[in-house]
KERO-570293 format. One record per atom (N, C-alpha, C): x, z, y; residue in one letter. Coordinates in Angstrom, 2 decimals, always signed. Layout:
# KERO-570293
(site (X,Z,Y),'a') ...
END
This chain:
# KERO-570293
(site (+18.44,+2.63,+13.53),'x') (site (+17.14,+2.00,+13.50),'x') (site (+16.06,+3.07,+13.46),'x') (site (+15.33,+2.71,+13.93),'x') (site (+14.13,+3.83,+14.70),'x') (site (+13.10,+3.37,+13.69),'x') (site (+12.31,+4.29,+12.50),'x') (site (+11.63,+3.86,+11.44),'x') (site (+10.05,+4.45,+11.57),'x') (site (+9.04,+3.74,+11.18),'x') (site (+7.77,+4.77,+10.99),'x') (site (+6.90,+4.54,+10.06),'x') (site (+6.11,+5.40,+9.63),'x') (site (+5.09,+5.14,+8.32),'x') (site (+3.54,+5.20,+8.76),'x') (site (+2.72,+4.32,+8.88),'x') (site (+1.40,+4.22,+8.92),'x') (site (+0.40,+3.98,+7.33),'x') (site (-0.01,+4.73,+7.22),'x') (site (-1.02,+4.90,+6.14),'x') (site (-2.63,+4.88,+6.27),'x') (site (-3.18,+4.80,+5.34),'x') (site (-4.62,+4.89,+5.15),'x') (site (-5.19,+4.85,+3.93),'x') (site (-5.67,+5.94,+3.38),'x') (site (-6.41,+5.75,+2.18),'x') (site (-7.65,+7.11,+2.17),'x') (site (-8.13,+6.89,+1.09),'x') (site (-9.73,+7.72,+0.79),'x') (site (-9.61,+9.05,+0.42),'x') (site (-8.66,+8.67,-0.75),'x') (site (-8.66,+10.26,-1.56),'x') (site (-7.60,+10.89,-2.11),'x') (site (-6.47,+10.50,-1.35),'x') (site (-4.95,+11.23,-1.21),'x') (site (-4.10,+10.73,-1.93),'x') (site (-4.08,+9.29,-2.64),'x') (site (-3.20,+9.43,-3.30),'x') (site (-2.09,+8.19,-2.12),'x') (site (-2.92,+7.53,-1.64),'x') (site (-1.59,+6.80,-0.20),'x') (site (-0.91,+7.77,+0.34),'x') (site (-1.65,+8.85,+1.08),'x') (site (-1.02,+9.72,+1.85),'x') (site (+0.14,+10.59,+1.07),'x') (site (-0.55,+10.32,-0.87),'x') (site (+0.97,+11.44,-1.15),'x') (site (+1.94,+10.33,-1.23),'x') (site (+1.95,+9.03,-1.38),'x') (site (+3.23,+8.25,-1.61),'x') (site (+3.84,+8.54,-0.16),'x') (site (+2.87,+8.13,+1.23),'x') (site (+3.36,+7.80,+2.28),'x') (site (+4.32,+9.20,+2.90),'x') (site (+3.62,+10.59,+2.14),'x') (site (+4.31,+11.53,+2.22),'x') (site (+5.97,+11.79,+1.61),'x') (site (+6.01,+10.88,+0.34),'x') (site (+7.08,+11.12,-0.09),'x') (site (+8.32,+10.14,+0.36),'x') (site (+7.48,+9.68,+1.07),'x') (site (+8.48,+8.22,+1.73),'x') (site (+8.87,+8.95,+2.81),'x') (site (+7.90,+9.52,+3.78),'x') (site (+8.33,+10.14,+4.58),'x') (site (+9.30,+11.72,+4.84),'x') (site (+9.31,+11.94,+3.49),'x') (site (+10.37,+12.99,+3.31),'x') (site (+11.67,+12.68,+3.14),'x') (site (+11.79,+11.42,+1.62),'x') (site (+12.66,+11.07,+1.63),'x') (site (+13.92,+10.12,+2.63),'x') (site (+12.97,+9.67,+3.85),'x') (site (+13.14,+8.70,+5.03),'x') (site (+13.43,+10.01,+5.89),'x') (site (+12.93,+10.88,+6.33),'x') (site (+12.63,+11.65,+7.15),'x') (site (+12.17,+10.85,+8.57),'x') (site (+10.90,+10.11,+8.36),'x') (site (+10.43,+9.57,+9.07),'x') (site (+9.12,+9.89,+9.37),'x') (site (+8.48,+10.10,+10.65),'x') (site (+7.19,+10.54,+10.83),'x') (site (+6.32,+9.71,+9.98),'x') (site (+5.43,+10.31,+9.86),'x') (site (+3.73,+9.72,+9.17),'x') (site (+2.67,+9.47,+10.63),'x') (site (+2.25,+8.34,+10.41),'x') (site (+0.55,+8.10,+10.88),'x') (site (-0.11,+7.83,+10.43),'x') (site (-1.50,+8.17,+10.68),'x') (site (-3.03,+7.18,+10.39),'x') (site (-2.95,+6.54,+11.44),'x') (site (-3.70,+5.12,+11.13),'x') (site (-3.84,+3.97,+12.58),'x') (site (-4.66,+4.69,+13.56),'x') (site (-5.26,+5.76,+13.46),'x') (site (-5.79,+6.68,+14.55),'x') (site (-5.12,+7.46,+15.16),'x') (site (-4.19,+7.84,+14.34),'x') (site (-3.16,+9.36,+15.44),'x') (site (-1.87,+7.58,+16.41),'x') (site (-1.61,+6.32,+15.70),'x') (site (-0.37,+6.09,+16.26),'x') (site (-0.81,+4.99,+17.46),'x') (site (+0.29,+5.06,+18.84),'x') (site (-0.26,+4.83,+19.40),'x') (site (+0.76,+3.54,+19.31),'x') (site (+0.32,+2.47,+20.94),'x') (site (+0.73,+1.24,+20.91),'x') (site (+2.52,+1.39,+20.85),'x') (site (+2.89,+2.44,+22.04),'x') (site (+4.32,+2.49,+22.48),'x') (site (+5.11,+2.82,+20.63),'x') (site (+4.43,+4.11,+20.57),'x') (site (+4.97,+4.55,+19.17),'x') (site (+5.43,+3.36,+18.23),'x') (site (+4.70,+2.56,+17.92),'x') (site (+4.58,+1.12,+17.63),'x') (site (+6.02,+0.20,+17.95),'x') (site (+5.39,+0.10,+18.99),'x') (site (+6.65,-0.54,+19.79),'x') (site (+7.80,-0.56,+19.84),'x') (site (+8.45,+0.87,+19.43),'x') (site (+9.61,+1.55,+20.00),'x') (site (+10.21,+1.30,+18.62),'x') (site (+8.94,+1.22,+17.23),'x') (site (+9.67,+1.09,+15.87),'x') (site (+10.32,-0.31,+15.50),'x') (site (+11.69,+0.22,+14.61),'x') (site (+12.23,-1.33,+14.38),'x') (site (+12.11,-1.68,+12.97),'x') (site (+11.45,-0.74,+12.50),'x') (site (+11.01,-1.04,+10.71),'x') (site (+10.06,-0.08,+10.83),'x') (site (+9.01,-0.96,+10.21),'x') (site (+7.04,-0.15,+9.47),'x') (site (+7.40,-0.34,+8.25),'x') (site (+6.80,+0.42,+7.82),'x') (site (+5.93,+0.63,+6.41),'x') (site (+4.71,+1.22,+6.51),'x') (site (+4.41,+0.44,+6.11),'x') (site (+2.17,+0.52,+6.25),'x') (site (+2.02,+0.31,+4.74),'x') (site (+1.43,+1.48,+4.42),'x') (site (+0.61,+1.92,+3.29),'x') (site (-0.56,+1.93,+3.32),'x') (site (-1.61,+1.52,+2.16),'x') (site (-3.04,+1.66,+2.28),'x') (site (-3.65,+1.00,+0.95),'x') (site (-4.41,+2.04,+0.70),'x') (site (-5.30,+1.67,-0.32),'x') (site (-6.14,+0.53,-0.92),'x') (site (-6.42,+0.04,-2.10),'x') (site (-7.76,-1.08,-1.88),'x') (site (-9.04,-0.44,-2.69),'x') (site (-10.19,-0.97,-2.23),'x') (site (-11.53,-0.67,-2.74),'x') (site (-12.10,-2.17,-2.79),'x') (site (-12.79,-2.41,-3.79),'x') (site (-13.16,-3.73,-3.76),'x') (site (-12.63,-4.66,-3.53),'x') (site (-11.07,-4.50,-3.79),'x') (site (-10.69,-5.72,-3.23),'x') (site (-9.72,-5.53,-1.71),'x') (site (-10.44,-4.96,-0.92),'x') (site (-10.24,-4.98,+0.48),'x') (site (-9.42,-3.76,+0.63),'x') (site (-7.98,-3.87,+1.68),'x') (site (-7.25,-3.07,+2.09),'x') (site (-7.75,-2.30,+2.81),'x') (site (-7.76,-0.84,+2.98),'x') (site (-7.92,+0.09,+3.87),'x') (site (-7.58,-0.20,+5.40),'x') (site (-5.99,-1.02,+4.99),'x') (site (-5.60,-1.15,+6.71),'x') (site (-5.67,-2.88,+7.06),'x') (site (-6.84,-3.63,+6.29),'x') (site (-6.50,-4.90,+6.42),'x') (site (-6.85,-5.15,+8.04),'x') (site (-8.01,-4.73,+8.62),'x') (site (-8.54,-4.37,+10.26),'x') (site (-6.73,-4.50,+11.10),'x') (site (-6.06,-3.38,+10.43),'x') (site (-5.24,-3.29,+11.48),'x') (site (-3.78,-3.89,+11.40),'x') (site (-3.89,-4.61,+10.12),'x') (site (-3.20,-5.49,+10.09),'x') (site (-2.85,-6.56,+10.95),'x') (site (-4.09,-6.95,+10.66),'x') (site (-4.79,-8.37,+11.74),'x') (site (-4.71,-7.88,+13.36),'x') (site (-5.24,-6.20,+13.73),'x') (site (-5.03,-6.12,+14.75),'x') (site (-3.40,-6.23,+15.20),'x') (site (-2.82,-5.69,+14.74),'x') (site (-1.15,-5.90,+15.54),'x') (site (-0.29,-6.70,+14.40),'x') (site (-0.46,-7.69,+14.08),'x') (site (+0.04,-8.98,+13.70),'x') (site (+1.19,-8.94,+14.95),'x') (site (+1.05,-9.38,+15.88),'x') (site (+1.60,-9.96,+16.62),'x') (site (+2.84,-8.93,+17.08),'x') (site (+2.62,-7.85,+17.01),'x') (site (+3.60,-6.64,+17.78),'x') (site (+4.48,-6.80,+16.22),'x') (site (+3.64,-6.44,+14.84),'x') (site (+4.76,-6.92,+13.87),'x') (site (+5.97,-7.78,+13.70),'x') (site (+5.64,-8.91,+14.01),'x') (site (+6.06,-9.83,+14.16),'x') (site (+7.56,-9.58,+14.38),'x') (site (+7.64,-8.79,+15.17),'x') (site (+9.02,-8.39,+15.78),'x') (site (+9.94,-7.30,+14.80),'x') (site (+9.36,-7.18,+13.85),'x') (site (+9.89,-5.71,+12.81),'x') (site (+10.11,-5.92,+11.76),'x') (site (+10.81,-5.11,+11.07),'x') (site (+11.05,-5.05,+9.53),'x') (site (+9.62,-4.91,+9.23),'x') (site (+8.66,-5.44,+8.42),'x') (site (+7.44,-4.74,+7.68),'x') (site (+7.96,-4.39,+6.15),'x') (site (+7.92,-3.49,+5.67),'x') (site (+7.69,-2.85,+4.58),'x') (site (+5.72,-2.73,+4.17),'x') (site (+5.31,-3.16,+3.29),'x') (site (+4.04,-2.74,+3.09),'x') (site (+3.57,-2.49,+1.67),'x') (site (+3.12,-1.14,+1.38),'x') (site (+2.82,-0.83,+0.15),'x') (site (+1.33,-0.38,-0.27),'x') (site (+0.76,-0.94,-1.17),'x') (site (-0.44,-1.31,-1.78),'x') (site (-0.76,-0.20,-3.02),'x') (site (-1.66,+0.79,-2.66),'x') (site (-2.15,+1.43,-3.91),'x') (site (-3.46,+1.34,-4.45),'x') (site (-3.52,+0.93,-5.63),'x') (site (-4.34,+0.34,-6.15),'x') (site (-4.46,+0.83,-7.45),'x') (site (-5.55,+0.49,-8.41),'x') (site (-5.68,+0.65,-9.70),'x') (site (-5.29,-0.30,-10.92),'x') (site (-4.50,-1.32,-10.18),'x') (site (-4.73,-2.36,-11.13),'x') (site (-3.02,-2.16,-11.70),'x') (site (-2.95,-2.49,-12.53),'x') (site (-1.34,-2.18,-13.43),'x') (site (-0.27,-3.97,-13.21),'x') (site (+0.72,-3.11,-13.40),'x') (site (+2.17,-3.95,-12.75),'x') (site (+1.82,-5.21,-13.79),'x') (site (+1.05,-5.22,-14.91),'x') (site (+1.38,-6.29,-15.94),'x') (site (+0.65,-7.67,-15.33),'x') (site (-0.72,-7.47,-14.30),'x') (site (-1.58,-8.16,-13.41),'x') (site (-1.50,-8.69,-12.35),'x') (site (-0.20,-9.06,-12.15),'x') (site (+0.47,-9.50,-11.29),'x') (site (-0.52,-10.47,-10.57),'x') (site (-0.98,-11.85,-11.28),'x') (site (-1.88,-12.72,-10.50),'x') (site (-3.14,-11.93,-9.48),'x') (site (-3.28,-11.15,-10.20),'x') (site (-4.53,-9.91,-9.63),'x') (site (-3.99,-9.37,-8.58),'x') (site (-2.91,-8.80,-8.52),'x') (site (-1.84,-8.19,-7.33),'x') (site (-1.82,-8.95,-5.81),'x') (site (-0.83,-10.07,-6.63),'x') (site (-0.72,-11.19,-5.74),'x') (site (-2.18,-11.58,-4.74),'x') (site (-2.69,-11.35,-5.58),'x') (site (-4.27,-11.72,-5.17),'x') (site (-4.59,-10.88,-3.61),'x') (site (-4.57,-9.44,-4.13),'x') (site (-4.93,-8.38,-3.69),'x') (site (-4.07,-8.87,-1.94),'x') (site (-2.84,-9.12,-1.94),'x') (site (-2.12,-9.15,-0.82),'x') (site (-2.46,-10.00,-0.18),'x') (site (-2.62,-11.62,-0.56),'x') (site (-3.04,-12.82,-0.11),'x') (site (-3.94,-12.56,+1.01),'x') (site (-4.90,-12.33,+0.32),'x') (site (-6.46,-11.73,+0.94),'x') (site (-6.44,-10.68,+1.87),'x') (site (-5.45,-9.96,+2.25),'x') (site (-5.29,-8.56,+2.56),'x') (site (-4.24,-8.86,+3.63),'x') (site (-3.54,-9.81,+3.42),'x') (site (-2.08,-9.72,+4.54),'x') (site (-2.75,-10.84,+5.78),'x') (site (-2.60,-10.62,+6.91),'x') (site (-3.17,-11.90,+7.39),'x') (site (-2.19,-13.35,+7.22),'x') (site (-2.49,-14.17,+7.73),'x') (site (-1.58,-15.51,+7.54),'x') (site (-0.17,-15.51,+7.96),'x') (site (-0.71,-14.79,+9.84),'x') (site (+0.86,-15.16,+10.38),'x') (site (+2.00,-13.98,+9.58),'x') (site (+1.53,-12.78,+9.16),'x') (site (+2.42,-12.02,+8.41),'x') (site (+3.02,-12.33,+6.48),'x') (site (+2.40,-13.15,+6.42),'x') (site (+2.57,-13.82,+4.79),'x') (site (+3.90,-13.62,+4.14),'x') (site (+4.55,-14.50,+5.05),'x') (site (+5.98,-14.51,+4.50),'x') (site (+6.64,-13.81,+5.32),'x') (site (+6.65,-13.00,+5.54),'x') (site (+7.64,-11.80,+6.60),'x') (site (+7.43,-10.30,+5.82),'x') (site (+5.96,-9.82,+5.23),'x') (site (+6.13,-8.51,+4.56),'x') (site (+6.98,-8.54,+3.45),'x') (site (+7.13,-7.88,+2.94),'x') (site (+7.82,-7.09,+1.58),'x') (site (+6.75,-6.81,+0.78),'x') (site (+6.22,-6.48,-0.14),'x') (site (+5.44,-6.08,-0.59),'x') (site (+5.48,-4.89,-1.35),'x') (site (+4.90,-3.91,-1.83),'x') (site (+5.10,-3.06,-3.14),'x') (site (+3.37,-3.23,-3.45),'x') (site (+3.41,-2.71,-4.72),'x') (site (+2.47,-2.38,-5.39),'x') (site (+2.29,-0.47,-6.31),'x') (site (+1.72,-0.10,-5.98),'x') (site (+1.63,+1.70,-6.61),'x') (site (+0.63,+1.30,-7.41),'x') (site (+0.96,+1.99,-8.50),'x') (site (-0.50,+2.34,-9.00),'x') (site (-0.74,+3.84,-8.68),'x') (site (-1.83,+4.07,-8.43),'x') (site (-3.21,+5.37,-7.93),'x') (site (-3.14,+6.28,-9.07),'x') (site (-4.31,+6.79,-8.62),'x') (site (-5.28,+7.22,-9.27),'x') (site (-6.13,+7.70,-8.90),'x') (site (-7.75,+7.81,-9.69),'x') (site (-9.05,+7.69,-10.18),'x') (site (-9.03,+9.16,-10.71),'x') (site (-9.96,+9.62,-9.75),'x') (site (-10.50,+11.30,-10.10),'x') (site (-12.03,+10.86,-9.77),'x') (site (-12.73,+11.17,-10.90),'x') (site (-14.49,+10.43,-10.53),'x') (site (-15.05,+11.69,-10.56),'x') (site (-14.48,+12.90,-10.56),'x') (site (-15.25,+14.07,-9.61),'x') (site (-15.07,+13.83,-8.15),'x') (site (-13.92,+13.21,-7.53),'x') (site (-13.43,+13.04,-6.13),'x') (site (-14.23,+12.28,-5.20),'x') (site (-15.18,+11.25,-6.12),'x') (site (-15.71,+10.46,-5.47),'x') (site (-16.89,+10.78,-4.70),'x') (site (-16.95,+9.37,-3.96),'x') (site (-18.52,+9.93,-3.44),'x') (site (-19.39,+9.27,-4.00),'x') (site (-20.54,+9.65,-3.83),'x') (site (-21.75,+9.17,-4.73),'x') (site (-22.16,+7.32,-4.92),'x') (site (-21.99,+7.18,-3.63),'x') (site (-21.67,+5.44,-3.58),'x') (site (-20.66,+4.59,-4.32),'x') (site (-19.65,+5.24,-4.34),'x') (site (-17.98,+4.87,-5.20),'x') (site (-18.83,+5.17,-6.47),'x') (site (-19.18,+5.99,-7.12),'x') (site (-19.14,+6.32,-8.74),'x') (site (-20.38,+5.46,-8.66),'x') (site (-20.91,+5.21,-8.08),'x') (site (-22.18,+4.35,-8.56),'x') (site (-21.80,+2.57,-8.43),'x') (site (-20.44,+2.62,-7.63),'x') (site (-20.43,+1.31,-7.62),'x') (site (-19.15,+0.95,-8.50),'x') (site (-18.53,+2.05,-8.93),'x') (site (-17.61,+1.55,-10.34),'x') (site (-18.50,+2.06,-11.65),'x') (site (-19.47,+2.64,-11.25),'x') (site (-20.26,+2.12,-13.29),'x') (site (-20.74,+0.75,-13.20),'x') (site (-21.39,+0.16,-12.02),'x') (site (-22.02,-0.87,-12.21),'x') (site (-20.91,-1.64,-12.39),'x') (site (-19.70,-1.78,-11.86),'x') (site (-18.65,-2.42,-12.11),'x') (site (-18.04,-2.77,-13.18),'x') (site (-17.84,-1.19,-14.02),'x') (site (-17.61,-1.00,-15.42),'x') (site (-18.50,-2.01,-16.29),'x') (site (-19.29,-2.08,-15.92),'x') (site (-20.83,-2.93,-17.24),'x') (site (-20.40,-3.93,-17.00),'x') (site (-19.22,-4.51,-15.90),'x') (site (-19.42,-6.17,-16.05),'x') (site (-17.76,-6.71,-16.17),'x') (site (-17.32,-5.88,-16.42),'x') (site (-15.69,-6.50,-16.92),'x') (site (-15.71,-6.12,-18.31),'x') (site (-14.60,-7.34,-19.13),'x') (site (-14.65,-7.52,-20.04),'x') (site (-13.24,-6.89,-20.51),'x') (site (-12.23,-6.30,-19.86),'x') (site (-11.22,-5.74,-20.09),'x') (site (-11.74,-4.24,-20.34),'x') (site (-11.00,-4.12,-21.85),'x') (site (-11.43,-3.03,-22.35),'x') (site (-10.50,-1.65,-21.87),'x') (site (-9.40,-2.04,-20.97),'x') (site (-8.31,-0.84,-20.51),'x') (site (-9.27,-0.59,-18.92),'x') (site (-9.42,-1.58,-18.30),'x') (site (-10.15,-1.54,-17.08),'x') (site (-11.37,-0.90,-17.25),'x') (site (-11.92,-0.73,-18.57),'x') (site (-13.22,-0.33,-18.27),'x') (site (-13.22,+1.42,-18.73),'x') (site (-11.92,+1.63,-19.45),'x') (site (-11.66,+3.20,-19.57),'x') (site (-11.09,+3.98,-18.53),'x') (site (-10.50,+2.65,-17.39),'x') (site (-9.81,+3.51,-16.31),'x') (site (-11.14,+3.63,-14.95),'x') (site (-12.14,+3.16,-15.06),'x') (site (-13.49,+2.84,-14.29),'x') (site (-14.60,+3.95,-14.77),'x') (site (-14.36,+4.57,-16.02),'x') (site (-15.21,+5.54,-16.58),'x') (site (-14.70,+6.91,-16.99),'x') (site (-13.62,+6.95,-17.25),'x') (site (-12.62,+8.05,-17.22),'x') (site (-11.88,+8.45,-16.18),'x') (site (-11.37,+7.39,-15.37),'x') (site (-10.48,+7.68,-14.25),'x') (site (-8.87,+7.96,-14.76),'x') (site (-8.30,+7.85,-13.95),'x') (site (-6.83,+7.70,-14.50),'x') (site (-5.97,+8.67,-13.31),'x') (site (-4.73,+8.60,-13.95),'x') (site (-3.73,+9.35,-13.01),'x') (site (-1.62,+8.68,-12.96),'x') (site (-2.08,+7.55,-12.26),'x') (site (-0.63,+7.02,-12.12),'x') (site (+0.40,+7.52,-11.31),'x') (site (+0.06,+8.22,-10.49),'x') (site (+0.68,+9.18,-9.42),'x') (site (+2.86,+9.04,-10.09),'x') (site (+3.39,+8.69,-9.06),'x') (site (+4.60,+8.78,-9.72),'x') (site (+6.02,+8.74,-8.66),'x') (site (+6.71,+9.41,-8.03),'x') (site (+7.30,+9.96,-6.84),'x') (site (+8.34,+8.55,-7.43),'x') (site (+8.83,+8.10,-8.39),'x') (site (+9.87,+7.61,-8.59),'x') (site (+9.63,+5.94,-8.59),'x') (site (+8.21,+5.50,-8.31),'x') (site (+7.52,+4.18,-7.76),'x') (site (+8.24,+3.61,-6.66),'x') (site (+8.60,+4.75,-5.32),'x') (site (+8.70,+4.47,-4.10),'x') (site (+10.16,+4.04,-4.02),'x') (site (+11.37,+4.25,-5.53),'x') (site (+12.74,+4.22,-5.35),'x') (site (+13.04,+2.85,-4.97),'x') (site (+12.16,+1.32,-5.54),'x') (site (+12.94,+0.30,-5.32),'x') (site (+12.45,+0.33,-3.03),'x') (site (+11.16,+0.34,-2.71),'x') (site (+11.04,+0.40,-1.47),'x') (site (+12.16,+1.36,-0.95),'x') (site (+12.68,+2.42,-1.22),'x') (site (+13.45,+3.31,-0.56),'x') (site (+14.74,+2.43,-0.30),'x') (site (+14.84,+1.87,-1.32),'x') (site (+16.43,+1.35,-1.93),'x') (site (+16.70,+0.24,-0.36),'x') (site (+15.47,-0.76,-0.52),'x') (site (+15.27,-1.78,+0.42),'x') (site (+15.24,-1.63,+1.90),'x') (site (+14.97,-0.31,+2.29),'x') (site (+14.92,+0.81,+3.68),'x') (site (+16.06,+0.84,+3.63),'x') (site (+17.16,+1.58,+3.09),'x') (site (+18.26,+1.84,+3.11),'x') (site (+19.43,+0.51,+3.07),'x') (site (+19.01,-0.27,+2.26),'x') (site (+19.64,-1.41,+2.80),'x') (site (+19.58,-2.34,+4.27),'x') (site (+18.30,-1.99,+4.72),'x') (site (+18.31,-2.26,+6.53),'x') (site (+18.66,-1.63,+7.11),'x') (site (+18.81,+0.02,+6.75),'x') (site (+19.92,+0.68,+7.62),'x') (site (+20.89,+0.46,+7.81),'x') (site (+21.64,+0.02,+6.57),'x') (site (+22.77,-0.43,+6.26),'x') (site (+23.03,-1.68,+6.54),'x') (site (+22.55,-2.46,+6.82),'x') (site (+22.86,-3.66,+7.19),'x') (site (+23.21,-4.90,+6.29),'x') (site (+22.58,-3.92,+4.90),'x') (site (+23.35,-4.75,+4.04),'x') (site (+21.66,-5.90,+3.23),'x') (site (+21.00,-5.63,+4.47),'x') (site (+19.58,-6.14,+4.05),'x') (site (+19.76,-7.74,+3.73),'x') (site (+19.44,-8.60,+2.95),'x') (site (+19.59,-9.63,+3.28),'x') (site (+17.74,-10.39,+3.12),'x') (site (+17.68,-11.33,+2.97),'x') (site (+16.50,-11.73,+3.42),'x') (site (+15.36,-11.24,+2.26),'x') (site (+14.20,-10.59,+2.10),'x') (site (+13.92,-9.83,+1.39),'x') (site (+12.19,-10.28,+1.74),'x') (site (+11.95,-10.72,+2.44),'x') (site (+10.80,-10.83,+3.53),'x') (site (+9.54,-12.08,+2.51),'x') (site (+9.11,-11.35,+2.12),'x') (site (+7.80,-12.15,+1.05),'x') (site (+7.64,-11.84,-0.09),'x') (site (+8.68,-10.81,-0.60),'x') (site (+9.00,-10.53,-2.18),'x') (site (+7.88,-9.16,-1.91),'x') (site (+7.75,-9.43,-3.57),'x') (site (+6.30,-8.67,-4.29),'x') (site (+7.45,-7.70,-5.20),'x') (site (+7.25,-6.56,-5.28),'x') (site (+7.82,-5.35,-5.81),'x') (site (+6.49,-4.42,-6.77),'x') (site (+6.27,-4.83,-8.36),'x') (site (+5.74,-4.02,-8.88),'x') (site (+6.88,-2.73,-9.60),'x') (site (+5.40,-1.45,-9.35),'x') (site (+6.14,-0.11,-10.31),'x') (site (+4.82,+0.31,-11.18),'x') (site (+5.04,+0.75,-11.97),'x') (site (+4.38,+1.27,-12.78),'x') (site (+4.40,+2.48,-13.35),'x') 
END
């Protein structure tokens, strides 16, 4: 099976998961800018990685754009975010909104948690998580919005790896809608 990794995020922390997937896979890496349609095409399992800001996926655009070429593939898709494995409704949320319709029940899901370096940011981001900070009432959310955090964790990606390796193997069985938190 012919495998590939498409990513997208802001401030490195997709690209280091999508990196470590891609070491441990030994499978090329893209941004939806370097990969092309055939490249695409030729794959019989994605994993598309990408960040959220506000809510909104990094690669939700290109989700929606090749829906349809998906359709035909293993999707693997993993979500890095700030919000913690215990927030599941919040999670769930995050994907709903983020996956288009016809792909719903066909991805896999994971969830990463990030991390928040508020020197990293840009001036728009830090100005739009203080104002953010002033209006949630969760007192862990509002130390990880003003401090910034560091979830970074190579050993997140083992249950997705596990689930890759079982489609190599053939020993995949129907897997296609399930939500995978790590923490």
């Amino acid at each position: 099976m012919k495998g590939i990794i498409v990513y997208k995020g802001k401030y490195g922390a997709t690209r280091q998961y999508a990196t470590w997937i891609g070491e441990a896979l030994n499978w090329p890496l893209f941004t939806p800018e370097q990969l092309l349609n055939q490249t695409l095409d030729d794959a019989d399992v994605v994993i598309v990685g990408g960040s959220v800001y506000a809510g909104q996926l990094t690669l939700h655009d290109w989700l929606k754009k090749h829906a349809h070429q998906l359709l035909r593939k293993k999707v693997f898709l993993f979500i890095v975010c700030a919000t913690p494995a215990d927030k599941k409704d919040v999670l769930e949320q995050i994907a709903k909104h983020n996956i288009p319709a016809l792909l719903q029940d066909l991805v896999t899901v994971f969830y990463f948690r990030g991390r928040l370096v508020i020197n990293d940011l840009s001036w728009l981001h830090k100005l739009m998580l203080k104002l953010a900070s002033r209006t949630t009432n969760d007192a862990d959310e509002k130390e990880r919005m003003v401090h910034g955090f560091d979830a970074m964790n190579k050993d997140n990606i083992l249950p997705l790896l596990q689930l890759v390796n079982d489609v190599q193997t053939s020993s995949f069985n129907k897997v296609a809608g399930r939500k995978m938190w790590a923490d």
